[in-house]
C-alpha positions, 0 to 999 in steps of 0.5 A, spaced: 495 384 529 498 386 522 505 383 524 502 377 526 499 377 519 505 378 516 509 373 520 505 367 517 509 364 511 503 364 507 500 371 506 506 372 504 507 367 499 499 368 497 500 375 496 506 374 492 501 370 487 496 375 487 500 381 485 499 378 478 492 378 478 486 374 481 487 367 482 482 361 483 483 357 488 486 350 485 491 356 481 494 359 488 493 352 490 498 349 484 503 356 485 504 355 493 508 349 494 507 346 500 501 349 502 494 344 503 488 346 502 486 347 509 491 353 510 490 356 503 483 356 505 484 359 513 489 364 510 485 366 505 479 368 510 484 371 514 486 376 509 479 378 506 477 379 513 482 384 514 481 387 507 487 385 503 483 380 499 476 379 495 473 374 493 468 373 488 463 368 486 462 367 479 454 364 478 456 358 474 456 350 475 460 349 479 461 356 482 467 359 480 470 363 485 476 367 484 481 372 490 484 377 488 488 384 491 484 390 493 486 397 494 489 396 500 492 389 498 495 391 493 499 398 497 501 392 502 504 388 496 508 393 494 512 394 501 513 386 500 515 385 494 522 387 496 522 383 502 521 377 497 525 378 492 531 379 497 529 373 501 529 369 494 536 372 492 539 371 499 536 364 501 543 360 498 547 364 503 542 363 508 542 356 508 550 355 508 550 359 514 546 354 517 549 348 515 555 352 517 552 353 524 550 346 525 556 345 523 560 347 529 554 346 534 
């Protein structure tokens, strides 16, 4: 169940984005390309559930409401965090040998 959580492609990239600190949801939103606001929301519900991520509602109008790492997000952020920034130093290469396989193929 943990794996499954962490294949998907936005826990990642939402963790990434709270291991700065709490977030609203247009901010995380705004901050992760390409997701909609429909994955956000699904994969948010999925990491509170899993006790990764806390939601705070704050009583104004409209009510504000705010995601943020917990304890045990923040010991999973920092296993990640490497993972990350190898994934963003490496993608260059990456997608050179993919268009080097696409290539011959």
């Amino acid at each position: 169940m943990v794996f499954e959580r962490l294949a998907d492609k936005w826990t990642l990239l939402i963790i990434r984005v709270l291991r700065q600190g709490p977030c609203r949801f247009n901010q995380l939103r705004r901050e992760i390309e390409g997701i909609s606001q429909k994955a956000l929301s699904q994969t948010l519900r999925k990491l509170e559930r899993d006790g990764l991520v806390s939601r705070t509602a704050f009583p104004t109008v409209p009510v504000t409401v705010e995601y943020a790492l917990t304890g045990l997000g923040d010991t999973l952020s920092n296993r990640i965090t490497p993972l990350l920034s190898w994934a963003e130093d490496q993608i260059q290469h990456v997608l050179e040998a993919q268009r080097q396989y696409d290539s011959r193929q």
